[in-house]
N, C-alpha and C positions, 0 to 999 in steps of 0.2 A: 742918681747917676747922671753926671754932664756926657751929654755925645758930645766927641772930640774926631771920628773920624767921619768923613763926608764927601760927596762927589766921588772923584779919580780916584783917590784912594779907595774907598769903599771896593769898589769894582775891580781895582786891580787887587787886592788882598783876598779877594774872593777868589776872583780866575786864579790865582798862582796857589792859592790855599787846597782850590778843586784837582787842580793838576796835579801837586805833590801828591794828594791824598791817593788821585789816582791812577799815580805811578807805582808809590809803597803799595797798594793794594794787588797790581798786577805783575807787581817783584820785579818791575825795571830796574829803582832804585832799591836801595837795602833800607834799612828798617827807620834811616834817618827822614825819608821823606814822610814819615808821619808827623814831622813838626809842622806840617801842611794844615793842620788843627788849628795851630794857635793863628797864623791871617784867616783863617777861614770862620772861625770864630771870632774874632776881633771885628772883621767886616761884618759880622750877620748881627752883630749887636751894638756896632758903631761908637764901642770904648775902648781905648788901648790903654793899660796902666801904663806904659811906656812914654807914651805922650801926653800923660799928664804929669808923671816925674819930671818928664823935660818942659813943662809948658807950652806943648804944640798944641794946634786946633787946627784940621783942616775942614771942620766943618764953615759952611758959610755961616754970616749972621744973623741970627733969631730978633724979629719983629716984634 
């Protein structure tokens, strides 16, 4: 598996993945902010199927 996500990205799909998660958790939101999983998971393992369908990378580049 190619990492394709990196830096900024990484960090914001976390913080926003953490938040959702734990907003559903404390019943701010309704049952949609558990989709707070999938950036949260995408940033903790730095691969988005999504941008690699599209051809993105925002990792830097590898030496």
């Amino acid at each position: 598996m190619k990492f394709n996500v990196g830096g900024i990205d990484r960090v914001l799909r976390i913080v926003v993945g953490l938040a959702l998660v734990g907003l559903a958790a404390t019943g701010t939101v309704g049952a949609w902010g558990w989709i707070g999983v999938v950036p949260l998971l995408t940033g903790s393992i730095k691969f988005c199927p999504l941008y690699s369908i599209a051809g993105i990378n925002s990792c830097p580049m590898q030496k």
